[in-house]
MILUMLUM-407028 format. One record per atom (N, C-alpha, C): residue number from 0; chain; x, y, z; atom name. Coordinates in Angstrom, 1 decimal. Last residue first. Example, Ala and Ser with C-alpha at 12.3 -4.5 7.8 and 13.67 -1.06 7.14 Angstrom:
BEGIN
  resi  chain       x       y       z  name
     1      A    12.8    -2.2     7.1     N
     1      A    13.7    -1.1     7.1    CA
     1      A    12.9     0.0     7.9     C
     0      A    13.2    -5.7     7.8     N
     0      A    12.3    -4.5     7.8    CA
     0      A    13.2    -3.3     7.8     C
This chain:
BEGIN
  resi  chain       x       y       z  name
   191      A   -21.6    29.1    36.2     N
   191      A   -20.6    28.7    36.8    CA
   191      A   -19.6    30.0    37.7     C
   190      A   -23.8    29.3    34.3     N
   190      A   -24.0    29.5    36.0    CA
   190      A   -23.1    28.8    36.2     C
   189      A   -22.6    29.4    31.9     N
   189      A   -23.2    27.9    32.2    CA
   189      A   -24.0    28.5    34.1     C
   188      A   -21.4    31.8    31.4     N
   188      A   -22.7    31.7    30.7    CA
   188      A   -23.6    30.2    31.1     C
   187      A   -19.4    32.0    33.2     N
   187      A   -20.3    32.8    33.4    CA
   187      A   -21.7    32.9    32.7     C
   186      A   -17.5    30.4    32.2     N
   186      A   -18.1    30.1    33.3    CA
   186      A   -19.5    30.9    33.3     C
   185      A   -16.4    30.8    29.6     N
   185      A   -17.4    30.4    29.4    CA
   185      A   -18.5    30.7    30.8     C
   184      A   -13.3    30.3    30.1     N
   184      A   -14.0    31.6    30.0    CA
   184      A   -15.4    31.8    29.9     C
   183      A   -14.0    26.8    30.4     N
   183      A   -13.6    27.8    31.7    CA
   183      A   -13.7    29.7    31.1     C
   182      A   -14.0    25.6    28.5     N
   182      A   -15.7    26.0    29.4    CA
   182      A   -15.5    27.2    30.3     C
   181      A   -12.2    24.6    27.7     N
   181      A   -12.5    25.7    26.9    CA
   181      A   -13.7    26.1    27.5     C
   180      A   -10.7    23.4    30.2     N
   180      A   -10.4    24.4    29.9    CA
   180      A   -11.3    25.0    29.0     C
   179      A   -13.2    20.9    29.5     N
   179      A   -12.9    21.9    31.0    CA
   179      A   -12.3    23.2    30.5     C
   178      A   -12.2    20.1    27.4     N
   178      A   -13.5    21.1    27.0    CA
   178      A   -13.4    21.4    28.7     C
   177      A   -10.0    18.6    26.4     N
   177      A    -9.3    19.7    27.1    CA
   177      A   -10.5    20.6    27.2     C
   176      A   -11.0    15.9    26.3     N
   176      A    -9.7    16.2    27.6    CA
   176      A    -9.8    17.3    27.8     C
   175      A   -12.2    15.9    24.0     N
   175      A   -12.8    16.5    24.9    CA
   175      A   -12.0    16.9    26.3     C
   174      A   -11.4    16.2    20.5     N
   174      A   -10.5    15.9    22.3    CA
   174      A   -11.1    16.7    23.7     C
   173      A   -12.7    15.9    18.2     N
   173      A   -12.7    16.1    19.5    CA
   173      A   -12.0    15.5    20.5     C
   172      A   -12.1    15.9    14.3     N
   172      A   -11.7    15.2    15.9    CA
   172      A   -12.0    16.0    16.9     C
   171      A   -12.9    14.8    11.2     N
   171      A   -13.2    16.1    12.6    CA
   171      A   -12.8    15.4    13.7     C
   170      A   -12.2    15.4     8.3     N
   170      A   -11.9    14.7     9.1    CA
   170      A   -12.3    15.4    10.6     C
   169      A   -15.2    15.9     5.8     N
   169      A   -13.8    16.6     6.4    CA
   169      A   -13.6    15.7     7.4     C
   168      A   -17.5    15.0     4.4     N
   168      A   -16.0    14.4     4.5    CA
   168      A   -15.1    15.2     4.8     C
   167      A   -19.5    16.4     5.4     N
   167      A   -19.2    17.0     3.6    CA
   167      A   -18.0    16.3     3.6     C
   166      A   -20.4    14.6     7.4     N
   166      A   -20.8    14.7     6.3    CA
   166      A   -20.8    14.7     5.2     C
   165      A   -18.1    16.3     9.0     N
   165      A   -18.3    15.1     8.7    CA
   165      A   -18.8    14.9     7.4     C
   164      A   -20.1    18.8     9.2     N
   164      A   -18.5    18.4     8.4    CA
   164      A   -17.9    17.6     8.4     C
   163      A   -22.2    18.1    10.3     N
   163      A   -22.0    18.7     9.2    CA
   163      A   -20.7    18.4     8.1     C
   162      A   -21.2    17.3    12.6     N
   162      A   -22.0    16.2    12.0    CA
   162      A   -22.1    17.0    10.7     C
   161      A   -19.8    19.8    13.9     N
   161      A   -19.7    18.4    13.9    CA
   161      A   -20.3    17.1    13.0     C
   160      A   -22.7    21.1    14.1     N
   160      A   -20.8    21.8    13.5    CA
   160      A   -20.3    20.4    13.0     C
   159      A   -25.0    21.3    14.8     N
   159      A   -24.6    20.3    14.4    CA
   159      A   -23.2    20.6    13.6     C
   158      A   -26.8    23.1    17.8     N
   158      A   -25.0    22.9    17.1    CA
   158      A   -25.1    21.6    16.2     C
   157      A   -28.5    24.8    18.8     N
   157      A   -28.5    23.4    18.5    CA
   157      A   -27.7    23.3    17.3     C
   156      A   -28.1    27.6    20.7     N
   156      A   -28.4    26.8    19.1    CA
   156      A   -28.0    25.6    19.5     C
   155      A   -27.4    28.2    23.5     N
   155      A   -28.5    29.5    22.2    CA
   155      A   -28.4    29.0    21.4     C
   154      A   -26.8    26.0    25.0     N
   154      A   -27.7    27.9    25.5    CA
   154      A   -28.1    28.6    24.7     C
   153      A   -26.7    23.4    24.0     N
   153      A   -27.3    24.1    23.7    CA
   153      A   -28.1    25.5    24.4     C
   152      A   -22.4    23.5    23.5     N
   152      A   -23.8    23.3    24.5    CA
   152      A   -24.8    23.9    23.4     C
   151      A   -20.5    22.6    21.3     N
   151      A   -21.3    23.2    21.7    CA
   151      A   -22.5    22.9    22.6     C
   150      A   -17.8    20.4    22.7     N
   150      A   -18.9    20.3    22.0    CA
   150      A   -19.8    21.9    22.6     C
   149      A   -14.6    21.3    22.8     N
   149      A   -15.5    21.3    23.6    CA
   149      A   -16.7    21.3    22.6     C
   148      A   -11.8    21.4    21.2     N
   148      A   -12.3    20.8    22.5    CA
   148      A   -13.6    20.2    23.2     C
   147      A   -11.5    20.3    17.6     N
   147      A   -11.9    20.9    18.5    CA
   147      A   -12.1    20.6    20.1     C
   146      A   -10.2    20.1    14.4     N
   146      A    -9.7    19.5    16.0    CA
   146      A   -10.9    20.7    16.9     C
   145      A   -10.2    19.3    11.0     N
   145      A   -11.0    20.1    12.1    CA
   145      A   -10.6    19.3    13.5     C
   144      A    -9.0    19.3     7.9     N
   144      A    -9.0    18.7     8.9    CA
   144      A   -10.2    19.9    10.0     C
   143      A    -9.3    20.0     5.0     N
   143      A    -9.9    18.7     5.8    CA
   143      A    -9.7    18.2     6.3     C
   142      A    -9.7    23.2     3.7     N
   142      A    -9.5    22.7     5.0    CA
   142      A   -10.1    21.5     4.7     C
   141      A   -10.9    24.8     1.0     N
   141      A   -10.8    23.1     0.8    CA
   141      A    -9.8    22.8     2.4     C
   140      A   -13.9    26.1     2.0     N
   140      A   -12.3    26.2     2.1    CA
   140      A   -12.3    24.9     1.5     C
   139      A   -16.4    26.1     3.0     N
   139      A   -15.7    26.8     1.9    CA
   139      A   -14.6    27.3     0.9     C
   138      A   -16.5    24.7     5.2     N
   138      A   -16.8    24.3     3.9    CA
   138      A   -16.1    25.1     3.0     C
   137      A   -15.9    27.1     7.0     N
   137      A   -15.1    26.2     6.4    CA
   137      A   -15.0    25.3     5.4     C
   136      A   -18.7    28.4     6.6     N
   136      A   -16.9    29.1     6.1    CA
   136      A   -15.9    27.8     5.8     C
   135      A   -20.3    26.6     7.7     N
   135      A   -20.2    26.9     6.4    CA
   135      A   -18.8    27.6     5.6     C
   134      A   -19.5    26.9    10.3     N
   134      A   -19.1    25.4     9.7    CA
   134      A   -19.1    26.0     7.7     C
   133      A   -20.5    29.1    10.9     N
   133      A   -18.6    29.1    11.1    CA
   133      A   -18.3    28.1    10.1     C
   132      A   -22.5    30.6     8.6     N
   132      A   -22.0    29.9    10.2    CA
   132      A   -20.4    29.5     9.9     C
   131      A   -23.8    33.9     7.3     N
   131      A   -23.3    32.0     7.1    CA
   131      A   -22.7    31.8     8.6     C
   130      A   -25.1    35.8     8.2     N
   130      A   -25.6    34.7     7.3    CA
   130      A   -25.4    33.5     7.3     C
   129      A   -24.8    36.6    11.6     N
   129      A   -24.1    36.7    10.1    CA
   129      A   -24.6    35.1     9.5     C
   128      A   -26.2    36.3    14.1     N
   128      A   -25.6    37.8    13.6    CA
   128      A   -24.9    37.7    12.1     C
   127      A   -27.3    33.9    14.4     N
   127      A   -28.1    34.9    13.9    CA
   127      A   -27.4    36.3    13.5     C
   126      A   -26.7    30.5    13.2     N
   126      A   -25.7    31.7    14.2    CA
   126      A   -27.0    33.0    13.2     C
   125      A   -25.0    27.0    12.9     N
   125      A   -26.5    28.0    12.4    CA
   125      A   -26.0    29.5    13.6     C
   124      A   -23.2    25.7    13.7     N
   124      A   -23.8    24.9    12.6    CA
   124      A   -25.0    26.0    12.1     C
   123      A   -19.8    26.7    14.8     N
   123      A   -21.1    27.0    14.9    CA
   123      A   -21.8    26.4    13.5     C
   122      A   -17.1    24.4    15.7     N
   122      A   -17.6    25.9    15.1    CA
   122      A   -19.1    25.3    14.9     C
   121      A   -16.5    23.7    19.6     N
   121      A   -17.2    22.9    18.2    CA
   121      A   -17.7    24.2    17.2     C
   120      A   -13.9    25.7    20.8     N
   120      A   -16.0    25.0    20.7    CA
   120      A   -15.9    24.5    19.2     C
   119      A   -11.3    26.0    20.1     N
   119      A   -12.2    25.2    21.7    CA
   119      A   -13.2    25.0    21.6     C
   118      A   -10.5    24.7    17.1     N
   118      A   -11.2    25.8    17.9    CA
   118      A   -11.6    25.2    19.0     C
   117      A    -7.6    24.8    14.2     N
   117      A    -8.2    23.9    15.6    CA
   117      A    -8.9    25.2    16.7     C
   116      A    -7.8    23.6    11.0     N
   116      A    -8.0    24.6    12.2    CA
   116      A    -8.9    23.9    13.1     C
   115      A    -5.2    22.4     8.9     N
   115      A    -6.0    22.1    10.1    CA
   115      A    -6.6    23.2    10.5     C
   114      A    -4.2    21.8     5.9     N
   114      A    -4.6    22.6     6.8    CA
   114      A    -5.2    22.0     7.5     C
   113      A    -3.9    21.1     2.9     N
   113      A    -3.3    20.4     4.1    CA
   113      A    -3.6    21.0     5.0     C
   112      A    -5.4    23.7     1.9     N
   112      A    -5.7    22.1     1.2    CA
   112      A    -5.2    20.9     2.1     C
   111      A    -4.3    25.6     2.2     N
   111      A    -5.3    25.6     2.8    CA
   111      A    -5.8    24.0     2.7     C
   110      A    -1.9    26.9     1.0     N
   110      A    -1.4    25.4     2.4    CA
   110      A    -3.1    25.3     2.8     C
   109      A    -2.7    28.0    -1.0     N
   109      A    -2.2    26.6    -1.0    CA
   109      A    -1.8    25.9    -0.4     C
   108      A    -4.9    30.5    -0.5     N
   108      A    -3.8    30.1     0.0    CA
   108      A    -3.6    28.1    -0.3     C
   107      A    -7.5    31.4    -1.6     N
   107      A    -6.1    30.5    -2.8    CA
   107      A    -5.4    30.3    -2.5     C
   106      A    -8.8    33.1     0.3     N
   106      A    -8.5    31.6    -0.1    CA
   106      A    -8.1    31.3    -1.1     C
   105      A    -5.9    34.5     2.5     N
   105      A    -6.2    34.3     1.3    CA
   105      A    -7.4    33.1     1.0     C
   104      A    -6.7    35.0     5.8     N
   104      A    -6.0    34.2     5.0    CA
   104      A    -7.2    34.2     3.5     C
   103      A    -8.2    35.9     7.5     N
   103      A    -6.6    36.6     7.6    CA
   103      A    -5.9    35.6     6.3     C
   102      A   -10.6    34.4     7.8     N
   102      A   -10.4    35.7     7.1    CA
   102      A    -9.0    36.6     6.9     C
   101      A   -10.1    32.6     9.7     N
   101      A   -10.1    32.5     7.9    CA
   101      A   -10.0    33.6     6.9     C
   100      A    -9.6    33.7    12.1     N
   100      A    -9.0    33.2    11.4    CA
   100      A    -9.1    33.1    10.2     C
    99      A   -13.0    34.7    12.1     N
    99      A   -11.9    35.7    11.8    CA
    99      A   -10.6    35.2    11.4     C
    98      A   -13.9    32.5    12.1     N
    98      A   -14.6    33.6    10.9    CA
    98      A   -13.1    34.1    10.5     C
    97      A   -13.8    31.5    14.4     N
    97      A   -13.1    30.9    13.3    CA
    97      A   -12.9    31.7    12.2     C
    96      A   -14.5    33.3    16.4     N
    96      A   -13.3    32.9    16.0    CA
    96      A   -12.6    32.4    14.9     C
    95      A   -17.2    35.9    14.7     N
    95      A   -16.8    34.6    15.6    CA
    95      A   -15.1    33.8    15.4     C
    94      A   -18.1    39.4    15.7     N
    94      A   -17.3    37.7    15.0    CA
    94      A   -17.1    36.7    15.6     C
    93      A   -19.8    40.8    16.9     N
    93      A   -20.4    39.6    16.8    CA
    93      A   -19.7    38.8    15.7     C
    92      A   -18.2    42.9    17.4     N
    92      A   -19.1    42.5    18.6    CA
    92      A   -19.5    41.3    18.0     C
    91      A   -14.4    42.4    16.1     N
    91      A   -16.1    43.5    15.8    CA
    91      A   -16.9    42.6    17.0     C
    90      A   -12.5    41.4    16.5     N
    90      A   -12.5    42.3    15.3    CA
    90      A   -13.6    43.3    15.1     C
    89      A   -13.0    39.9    18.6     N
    89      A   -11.8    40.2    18.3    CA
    89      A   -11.6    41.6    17.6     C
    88      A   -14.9    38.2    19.1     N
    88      A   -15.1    39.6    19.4    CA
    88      A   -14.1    40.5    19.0     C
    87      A   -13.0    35.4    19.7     N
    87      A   -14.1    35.5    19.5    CA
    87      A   -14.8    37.0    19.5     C
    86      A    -9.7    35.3    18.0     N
    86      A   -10.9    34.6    18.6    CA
    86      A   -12.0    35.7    18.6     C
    85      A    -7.3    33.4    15.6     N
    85      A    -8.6    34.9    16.1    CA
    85      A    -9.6    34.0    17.0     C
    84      A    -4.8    33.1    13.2     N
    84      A    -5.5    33.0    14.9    CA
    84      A    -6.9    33.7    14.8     C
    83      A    -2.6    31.3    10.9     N
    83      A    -4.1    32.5    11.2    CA
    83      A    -4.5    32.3    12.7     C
    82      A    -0.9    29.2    10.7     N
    82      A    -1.2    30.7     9.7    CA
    82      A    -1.6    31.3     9.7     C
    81      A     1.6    27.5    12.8     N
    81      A     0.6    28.3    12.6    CA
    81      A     0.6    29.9    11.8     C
    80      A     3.0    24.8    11.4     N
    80      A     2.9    25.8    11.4    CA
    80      A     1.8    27.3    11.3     C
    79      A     2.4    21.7    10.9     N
    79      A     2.0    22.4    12.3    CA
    79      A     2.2    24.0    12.7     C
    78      A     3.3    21.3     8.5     N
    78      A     4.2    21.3     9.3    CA
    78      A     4.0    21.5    10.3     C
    77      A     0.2    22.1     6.7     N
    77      A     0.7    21.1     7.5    CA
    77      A     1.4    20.5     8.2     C
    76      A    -0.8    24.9     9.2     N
    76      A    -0.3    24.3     8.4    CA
    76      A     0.0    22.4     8.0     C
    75      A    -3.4    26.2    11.5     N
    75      A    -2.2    25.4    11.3    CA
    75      A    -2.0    25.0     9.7     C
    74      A    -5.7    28.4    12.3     N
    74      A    -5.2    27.6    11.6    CA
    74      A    -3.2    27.2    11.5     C
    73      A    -7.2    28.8    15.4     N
    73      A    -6.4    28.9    14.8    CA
    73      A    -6.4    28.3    13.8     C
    72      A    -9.4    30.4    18.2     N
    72      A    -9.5    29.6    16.8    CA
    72      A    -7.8    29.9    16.1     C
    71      A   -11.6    30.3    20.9     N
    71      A   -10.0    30.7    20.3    CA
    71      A    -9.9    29.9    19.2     C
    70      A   -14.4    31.6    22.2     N
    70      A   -14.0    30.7    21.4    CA
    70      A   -12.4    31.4    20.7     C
    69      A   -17.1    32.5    24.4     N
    69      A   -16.0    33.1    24.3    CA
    69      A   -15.0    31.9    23.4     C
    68      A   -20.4    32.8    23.0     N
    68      A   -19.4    32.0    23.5    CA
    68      A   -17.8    32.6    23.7     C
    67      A   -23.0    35.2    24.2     N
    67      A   -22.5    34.3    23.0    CA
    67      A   -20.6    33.8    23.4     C
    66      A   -24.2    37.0    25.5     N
    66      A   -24.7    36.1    24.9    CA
    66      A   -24.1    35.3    23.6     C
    65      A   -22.8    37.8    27.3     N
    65      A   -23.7    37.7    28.0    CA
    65      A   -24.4    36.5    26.7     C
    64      A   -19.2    38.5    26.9     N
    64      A   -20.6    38.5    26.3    CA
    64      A   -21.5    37.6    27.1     C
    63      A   -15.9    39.5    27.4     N
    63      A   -16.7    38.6    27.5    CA
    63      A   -18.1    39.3    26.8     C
    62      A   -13.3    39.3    24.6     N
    62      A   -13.9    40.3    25.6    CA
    62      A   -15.2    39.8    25.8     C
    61      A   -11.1    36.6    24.5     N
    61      A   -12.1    37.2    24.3    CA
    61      A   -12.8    38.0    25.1     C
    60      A    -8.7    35.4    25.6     N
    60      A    -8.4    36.9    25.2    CA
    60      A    -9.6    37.6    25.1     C
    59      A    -9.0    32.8    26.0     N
    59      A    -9.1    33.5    27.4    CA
    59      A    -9.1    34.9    27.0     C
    58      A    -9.1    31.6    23.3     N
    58      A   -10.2    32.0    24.3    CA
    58      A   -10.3    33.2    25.4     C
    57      A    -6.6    31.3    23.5     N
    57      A    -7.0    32.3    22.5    CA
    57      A    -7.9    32.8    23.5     C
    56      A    -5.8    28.8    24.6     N
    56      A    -5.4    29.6    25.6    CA
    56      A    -5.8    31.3    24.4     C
    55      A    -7.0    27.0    22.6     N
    55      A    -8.1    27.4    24.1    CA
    55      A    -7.4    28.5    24.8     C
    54      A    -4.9    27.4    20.9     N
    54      A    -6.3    28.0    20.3    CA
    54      A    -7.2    28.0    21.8     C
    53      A    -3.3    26.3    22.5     N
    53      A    -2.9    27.4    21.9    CA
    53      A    -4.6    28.3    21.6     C
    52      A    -4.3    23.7    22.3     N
    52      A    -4.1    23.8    23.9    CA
    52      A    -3.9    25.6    23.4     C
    51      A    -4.6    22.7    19.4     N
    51      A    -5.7    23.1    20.2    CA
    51      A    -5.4    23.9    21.7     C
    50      A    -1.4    22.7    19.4     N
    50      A    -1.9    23.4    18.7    CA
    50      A    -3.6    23.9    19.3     C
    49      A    -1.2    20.0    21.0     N
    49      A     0.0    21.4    21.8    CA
    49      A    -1.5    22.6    20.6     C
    48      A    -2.6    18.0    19.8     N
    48      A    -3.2    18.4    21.4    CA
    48      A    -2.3    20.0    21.7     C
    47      A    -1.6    18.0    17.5     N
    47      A    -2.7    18.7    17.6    CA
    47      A    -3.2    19.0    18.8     C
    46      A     0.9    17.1    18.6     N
    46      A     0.8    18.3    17.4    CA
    46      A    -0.3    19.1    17.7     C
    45      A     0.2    14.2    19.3     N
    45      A     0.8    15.5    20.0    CA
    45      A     0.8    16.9    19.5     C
    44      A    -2.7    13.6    17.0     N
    44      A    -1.2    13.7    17.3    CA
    44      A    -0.6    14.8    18.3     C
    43      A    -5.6    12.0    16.6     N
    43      A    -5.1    12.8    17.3    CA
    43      A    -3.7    12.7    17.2     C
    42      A    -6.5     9.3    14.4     N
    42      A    -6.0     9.7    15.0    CA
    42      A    -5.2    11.0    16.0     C
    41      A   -10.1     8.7    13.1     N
    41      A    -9.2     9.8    13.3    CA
    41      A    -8.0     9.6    14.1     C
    40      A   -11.1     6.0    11.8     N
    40      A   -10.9     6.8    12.9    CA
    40      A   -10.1     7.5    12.7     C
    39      A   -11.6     6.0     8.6     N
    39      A   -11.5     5.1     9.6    CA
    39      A   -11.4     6.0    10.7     C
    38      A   -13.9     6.3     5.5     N
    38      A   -13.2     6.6     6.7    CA
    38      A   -12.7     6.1     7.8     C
    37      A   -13.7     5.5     2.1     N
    37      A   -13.9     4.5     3.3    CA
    37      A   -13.5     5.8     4.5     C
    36      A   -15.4     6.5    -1.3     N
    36      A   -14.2     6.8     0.2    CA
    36      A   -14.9     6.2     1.3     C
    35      A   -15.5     5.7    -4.3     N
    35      A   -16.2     5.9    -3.2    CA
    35      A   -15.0     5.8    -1.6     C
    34      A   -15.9     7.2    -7.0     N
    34      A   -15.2     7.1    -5.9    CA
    34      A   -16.1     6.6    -5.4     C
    33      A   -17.6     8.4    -9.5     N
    33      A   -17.8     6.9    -8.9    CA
    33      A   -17.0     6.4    -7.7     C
    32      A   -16.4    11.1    -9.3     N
    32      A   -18.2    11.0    -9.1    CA
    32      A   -18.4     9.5    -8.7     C
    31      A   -14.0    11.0   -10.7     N
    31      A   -14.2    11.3    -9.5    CA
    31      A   -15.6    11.0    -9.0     C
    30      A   -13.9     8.1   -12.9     N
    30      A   -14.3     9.2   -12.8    CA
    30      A   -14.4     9.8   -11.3     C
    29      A   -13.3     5.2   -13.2     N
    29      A   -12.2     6.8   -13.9    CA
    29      A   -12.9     7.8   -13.3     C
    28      A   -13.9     3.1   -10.7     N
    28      A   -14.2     3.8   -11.5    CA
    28      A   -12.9     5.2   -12.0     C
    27      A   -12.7     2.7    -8.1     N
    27      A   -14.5     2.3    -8.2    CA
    27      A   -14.6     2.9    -9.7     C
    26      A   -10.4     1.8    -5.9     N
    26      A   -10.4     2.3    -7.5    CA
    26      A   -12.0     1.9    -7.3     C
    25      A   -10.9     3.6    -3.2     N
    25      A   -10.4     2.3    -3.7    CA
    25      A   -11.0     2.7    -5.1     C
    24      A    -9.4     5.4    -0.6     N
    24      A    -9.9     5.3    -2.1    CA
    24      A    -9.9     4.7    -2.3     C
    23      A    -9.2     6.3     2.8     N
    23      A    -9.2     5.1     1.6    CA
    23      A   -10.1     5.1     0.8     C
    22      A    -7.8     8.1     5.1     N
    22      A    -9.4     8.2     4.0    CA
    22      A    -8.7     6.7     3.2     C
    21      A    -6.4     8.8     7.0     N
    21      A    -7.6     8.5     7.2    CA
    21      A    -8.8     8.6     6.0     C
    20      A    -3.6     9.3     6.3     N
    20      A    -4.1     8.0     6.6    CA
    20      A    -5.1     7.8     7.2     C
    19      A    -3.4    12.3     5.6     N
    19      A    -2.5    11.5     6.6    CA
    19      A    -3.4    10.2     7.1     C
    18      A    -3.1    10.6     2.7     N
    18      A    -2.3    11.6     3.7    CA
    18      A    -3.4    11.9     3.9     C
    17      A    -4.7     8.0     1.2     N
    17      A    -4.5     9.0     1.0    CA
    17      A    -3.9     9.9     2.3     C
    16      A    -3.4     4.6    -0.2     N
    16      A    -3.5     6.0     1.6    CA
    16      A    -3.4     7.1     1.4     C
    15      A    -4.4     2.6    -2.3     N
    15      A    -3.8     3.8    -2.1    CA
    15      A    -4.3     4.4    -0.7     C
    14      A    -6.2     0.2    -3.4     N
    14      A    -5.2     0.1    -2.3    CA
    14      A    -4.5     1.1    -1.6     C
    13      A    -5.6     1.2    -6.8     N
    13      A    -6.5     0.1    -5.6    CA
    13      A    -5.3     0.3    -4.5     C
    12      A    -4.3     4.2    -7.0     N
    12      A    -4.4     3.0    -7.3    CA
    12      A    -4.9     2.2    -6.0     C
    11      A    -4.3     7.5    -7.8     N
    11      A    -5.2     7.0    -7.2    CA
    11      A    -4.7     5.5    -7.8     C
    10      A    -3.9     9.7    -9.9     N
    10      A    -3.0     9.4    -8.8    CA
    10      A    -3.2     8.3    -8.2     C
     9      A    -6.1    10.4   -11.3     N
     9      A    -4.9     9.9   -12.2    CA
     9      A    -3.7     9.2   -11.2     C
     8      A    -8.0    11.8    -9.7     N
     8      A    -8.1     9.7   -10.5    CA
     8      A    -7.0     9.6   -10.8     C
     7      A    -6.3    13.9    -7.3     N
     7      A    -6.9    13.4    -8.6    CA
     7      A    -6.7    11.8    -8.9     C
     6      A    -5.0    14.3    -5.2     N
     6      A    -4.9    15.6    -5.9    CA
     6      A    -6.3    14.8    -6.9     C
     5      A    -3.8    13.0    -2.6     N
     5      A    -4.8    12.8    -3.3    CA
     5      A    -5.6    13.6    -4.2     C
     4      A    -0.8    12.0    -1.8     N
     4      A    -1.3    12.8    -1.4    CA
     4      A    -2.6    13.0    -2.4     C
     3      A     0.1     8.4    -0.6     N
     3      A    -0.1     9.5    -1.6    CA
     3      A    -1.4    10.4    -1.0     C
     2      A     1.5     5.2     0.1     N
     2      A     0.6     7.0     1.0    CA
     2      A     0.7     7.9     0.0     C
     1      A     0.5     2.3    -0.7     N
     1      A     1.5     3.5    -0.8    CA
     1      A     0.7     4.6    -0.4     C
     0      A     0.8    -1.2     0.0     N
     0      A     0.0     0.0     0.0    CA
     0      A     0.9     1.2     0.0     C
């Protein structure tokens, strides 16, 4: 079996790993449309626990709010090199972390394709101050990875962040180890 990075049919032989060894192509056909892709579990890498631990310690920067989450967002490269930060209020009263990472970045940027961004809340699946939601931005991106700590509660939406981007085949991992810390700027909206 060989690890190849997964650009196109032309690359693609029975058997092939696509980087970083959670998707499996198996030949189904010439055409991208007859693919069919296996997922296996996500592995987490020290990488991503130090990188998430970065994006929760974002959080703590957010100027608080009575109604909406305090959230630290980064993007990483694929060397683990971080390309973008932002968290939650950062830039205006009703951005959201991820928003604003993405927004520091081109999209034609070419490391977006290997990219990770890792955010302490699960990004947002529906949101009333701006049209599109966090999950949707990402969609938007060719990003396929996603690390996050802490599942959205429901205090003000019923979050399918998670199950969305899944869905559209992005790789999504939670490491809930560290949703204490991302609850903790939070305190004040759980009665804590």
């Amino acid at each position: 079996m060989r690890i190849v990075p997964v650009t196109g049919p032309r690359e693609v032989r029975p058997g092939d790993l696509a980087e970083p060894g959670t998707c499996r192509v198996p030949v189904a056909g010439p055409r991208r449309a007859d693919w069919t892709v296996m997922t296996t579990p996500a592995v987490p890498s020290s990488h991503d626990r130090a990188l998430l631990l970065r994006a929760v310690a974002l959080a703590e920067e957010c100027p608080r709010s009575a109604s909406a989450f305090s959230v630290g967002a980064l993007v990483a490269d694929a060397a683990g090199e971080v390309i973008a930060t932002g968290y939650s209020r950062e830039t205006g009263s009703h951005d959201h972390a991820e928003e604003i990472a993405l927004a520091r970045l081109s999209p034609t940027d070419p490391r977006l394709a290997t990219a990770t961004i890792y955010s302490s809340l699960e990004p947002c699946s529906t949101r009333s101050s701006h049209p599109r939601s966090c999950t949707r931005l990402i969609l938007d991106t060719p990003i396929p990875r996603i690390v996050f700590a802490w599942r959205e509660p429901e205090a003000f939406v019923d979050c399918e962040g998670a199950e969305q981007l899944r869905a559209a085949g992005r790789e999504v991992i939670e490491l809930s180890e560290f949703a204490d810390l991302a609850r903790h700027p939070n305190a004040h909206l759980l009665g804590g």
